[in-house]
C-alpha positions in Angstrom: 75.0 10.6 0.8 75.6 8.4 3.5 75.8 11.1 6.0 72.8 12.7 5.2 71.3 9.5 5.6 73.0 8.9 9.2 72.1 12.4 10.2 68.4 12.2 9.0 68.0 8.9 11.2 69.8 10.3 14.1 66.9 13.4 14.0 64.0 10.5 13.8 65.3 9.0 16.8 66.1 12.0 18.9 62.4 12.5 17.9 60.9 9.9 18.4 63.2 9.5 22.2 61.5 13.1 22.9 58.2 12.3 21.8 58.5 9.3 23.8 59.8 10.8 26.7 57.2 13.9 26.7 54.1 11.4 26.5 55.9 9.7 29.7 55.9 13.0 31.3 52.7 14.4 30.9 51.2 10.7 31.9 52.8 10.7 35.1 52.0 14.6 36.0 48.3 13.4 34.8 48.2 11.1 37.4 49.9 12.4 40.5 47.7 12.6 43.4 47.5 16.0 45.2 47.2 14.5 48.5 50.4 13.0 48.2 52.7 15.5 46.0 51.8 19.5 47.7 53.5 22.1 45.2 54.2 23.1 41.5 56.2 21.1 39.2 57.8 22.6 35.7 59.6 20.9 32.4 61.0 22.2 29.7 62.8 21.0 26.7 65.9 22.9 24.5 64.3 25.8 26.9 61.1 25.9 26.0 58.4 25.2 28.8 56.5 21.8 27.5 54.5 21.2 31.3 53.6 23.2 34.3 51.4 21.5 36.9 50.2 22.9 40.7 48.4 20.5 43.2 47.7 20.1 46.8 47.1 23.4 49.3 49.6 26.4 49.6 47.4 27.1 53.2 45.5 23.9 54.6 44.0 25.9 57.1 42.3 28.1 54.7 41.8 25.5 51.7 43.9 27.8 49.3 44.9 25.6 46.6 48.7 26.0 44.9 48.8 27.3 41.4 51.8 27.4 38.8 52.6 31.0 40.3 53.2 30.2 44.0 56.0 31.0 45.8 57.5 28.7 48.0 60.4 28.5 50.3 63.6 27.2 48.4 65.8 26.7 51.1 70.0 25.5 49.8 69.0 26.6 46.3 69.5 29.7 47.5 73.7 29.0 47.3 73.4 28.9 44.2 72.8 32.8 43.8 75.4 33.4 46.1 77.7 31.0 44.2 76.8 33.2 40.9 77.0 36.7 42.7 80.5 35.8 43.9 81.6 34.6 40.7 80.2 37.5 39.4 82.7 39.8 40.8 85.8 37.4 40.2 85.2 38.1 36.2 85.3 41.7 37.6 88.6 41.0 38.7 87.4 41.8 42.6 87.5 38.5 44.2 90.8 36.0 44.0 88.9 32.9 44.3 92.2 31.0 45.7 93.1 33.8 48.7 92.3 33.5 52.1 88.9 35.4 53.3 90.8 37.7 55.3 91.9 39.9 52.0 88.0 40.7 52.2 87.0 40.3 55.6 88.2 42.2 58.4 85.7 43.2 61.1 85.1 39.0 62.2 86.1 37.2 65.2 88.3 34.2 64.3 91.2 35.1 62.5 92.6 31.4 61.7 89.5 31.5 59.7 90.5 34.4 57.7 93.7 33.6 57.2 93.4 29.7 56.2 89.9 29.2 54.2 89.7 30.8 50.9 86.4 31.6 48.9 87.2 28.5 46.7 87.2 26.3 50.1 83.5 28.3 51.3 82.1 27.5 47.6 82.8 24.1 47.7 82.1 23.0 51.5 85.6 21.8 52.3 86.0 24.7 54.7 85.4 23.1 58.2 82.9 26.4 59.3 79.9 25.4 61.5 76.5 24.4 60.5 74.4 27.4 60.9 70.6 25.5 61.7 71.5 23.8 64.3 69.9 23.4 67.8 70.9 26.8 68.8 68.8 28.6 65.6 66.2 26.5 65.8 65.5 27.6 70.1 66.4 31.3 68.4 64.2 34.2 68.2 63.7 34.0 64.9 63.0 37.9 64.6 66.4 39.1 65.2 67.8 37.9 61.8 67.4 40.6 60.1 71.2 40.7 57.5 73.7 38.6 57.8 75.7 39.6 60.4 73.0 38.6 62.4 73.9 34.8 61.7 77.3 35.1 63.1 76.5 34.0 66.5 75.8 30.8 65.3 79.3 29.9 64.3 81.8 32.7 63.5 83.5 32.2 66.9 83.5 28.1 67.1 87.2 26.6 65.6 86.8 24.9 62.4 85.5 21.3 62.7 89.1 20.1 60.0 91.7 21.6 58.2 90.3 23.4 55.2 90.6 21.6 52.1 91.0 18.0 53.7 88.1 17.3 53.5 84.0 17.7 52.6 81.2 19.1 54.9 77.6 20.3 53.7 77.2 23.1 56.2 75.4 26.9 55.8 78.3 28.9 57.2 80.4 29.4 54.6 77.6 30.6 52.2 77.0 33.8 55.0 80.3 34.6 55.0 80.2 34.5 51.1 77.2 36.7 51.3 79.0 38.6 53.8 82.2 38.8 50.9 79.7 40.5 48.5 79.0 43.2 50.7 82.4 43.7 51.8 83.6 44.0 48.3 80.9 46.1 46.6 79.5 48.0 49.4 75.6 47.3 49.1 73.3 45.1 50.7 73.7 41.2 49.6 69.6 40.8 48.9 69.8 44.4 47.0 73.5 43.0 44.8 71.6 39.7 44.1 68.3 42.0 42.9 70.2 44.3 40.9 72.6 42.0 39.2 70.7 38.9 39.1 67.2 39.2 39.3 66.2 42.3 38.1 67.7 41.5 34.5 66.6 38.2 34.1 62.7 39.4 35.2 62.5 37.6 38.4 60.0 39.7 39.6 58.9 36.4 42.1 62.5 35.8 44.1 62.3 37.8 47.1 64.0 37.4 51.0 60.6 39.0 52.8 61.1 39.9 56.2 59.2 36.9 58.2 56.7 39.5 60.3 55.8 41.3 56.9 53.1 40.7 54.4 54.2 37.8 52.1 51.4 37.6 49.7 50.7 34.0 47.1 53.4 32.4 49.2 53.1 28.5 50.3 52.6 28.0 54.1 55.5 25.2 55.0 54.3 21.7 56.7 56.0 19.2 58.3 55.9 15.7 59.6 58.9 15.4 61.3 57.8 18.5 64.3 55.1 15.7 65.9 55.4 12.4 67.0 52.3 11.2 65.3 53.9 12.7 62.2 50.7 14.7 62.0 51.2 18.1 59.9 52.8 21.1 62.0 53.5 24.2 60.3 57.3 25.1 60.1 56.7 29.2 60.2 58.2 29.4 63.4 61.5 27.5 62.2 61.9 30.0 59.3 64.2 33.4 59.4 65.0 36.3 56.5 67.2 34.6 53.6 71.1 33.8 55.6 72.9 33.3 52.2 72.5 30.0 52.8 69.3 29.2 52.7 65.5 30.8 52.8 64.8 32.8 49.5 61.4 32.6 47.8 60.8 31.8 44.2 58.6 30.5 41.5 59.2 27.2 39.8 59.1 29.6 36.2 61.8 32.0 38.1 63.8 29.5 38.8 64.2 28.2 35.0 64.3 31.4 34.2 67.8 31.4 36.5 68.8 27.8 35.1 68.1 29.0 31.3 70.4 31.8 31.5 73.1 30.3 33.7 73.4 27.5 30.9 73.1 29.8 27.6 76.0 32.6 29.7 73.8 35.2 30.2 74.9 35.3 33.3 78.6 34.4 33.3 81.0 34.3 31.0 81.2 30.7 29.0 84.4 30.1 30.9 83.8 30.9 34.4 79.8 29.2 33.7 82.1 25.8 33.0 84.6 26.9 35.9 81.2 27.0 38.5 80.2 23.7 37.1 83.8 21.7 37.0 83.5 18.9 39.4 85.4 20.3 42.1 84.5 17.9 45.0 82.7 14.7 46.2 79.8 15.4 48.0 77.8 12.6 49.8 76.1 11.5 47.0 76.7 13.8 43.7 80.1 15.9 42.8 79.9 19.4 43.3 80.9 22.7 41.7 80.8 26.2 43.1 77.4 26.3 44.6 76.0 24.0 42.3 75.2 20.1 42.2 76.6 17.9 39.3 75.6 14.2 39.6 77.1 12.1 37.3 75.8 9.0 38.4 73.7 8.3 35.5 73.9 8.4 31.8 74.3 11.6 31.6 75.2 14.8 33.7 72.7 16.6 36.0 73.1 20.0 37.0 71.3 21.3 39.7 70.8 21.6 43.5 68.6 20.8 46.3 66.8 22.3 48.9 65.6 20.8 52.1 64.3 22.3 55.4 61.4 21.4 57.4 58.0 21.8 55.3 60.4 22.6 52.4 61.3 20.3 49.8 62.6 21.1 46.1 64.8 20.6 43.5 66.3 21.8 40.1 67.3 19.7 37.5 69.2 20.3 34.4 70.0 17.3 32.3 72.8 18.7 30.1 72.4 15.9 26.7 68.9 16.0 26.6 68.1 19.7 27.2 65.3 19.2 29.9 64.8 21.0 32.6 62.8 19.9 35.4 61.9 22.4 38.4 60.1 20.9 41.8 58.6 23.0 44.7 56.9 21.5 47.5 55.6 22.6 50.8 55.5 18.9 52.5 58.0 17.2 54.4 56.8 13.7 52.9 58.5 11.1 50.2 56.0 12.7 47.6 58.8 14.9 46.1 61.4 12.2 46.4 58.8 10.3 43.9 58.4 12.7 41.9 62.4 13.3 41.6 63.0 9.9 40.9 60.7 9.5 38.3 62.3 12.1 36.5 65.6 11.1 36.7 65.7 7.6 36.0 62.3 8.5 32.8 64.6 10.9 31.4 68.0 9.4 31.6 66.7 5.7 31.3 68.5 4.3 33.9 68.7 4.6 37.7 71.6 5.8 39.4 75.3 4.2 39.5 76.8 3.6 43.1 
């Protein structure tokens, strides 16, 4: 008796907490001002969609307004399906997550590379490769990325910046050569493997790496404040290149839960290597990382997730493992508006702001 008492309190509070917690949300996304917040925001709860908001202009120039559908630019969240196609083929028993690259990599020009970083070291950032958007991209013609080998260049021949595994350094590198790994080992096209194994079966029919001169239709023009020095808004289009690996896939906020839904419930890896990709594996500069995945456990409870950042390009995915939300951001302004927006989120739906 006394249990079924205890348990039947414990559901009137998680209730009540939820109810409390929804009302908080929906008050907040009721009074966020489009001027200041550009892009689509979506939560969901136990993986059912409860909010999905769209506010400011996908094209100032023209006056088109964002809606819930609009694809924007997702910059580093883009690792993340790299991390999971790579995994991918380690449950197929094709990738030895703890060799050195050069058992998959032959035909690349720095061979203490390929015989001293392994895919674990790429996967978690502790493998000393080069920075890939640096000066030299950004004074790039953009045009002539057209696959991954075409980011090279930009670091394969530069020596590593430390000895891999000593220590940790967010750069793009080591997620081309990981896309570079995929190819290698299955023989297609990296944008085709991640279509056919990732987004295809899950119905992401919105998560696409267009070519930058083609015809990219309900997609989010990118603006910045950081390309003037009035801050005025430039547009970023000519700082943007075909997806690397790294970085520059388009999505939807509702494709994107659709990828954090079934990472969490194994639909796309197994159980074990799902908790293997989101083991703490490393300290970042602010959260702990996994394989291609974010997992901040400075609050009250864990966050999964990752971020994305570029100029014109700021989002965010946000799984709070004991409370089962799910919070997706996409913005197409430079500005502290989705910084607000993540904040609130974090600290209304832990209760509590971050730990140092």
């Amino acid at each position: 008796m006394r249990v079924k008492i205890l348990l039947l309190f414990t559901l009137i509070f998680t209730s009540a907490y939820s109810q409390s917690t929804n009302y908080q949300i929906k008050s907040y996304l009721d009074s966020i001002d489009g001027s200041k917040f550009s892009g689509t925001i979506l939560v969901a709860k136990d993986d059912k969609i409860i909010e999905e908001r769209a506010y400011g202009l996908s094209s100032i120039e023209y006056d088109v307004k964002n809606k819930i559908d609009t694809k924007f630019n997702i910059a580093s969240i883009t690792k993340s399906f790299t991390a999971v196609g790579v995994l991918k083929l380690y449950e197929e028993g094709k990738i030895d997550l703890n060799k050195p690259i050069g058992n998959y990599l032959d035909n690349y020009p720095n061979q203490k590379v390929l015989d001293s970083v392994t895919v674990h070291h790429l996967l978690t950032h502790t493998a000393g490769t080069k920075a890939i958007y640096g000066e030299e991209y950004q004074s790039s013609n953009k045009n002539k990325y057209r696959a991954l080998d075409d980011y090279l260049p930009l670091f394969a021949n530069d020596s590593l910046a430390f000895s891999p595994g000593s220590k940790y350094e967010y750069n793009g590198g080591g997620f081309v050569l990981l896309g570079l790994i995929i190819q290698k080992v299955t023989g297609e096209n990296y944008y085709d493997y991640l279509k056919k194994n990732i987004f295809r079966p899950l119905n992401m029919g919105d998560t696409e790496a267009p070519e930058i001169d083609g015809l990219n239709y309900n997609t989010a023009n990118g603006y910045s404040i950081y390309l003037r020095e009035d801050e005025s808004l430039a547009q970023n289009d000519y700082l943007l290149s075909k997806a690397s690996g790294a970085s520059g896939y388009y999505s939807t906020a509702k494709d994107l839960f659709k990828f954090s839904k079934a990472l969490r419930n194994h639909n796309l890896l197994r159980k074990e290597t799902t908790d293997l990709m989101l083991q703490p594996k490393v300290k970042g500069y602010n959260t702990h990382l996994g394989y291609g995945i974010d997992v901040d456990k400075r609050y009250e409870e864990t966050i999964i997730g990752h971020l994305g950042g570029w100029y014109g390009i700021r989002c965010e995915w946000m799984d709070f493992l004991d409370s089962g939300y799910t919070v997706i951001i996409l913005s197409n302004i430079d500005n502290d508006g989705k910084e607000e927006v993540s904040n609130f989120f974090r600290s209304t739906i832990t209760k509590k702001k971050a730990l140092n």
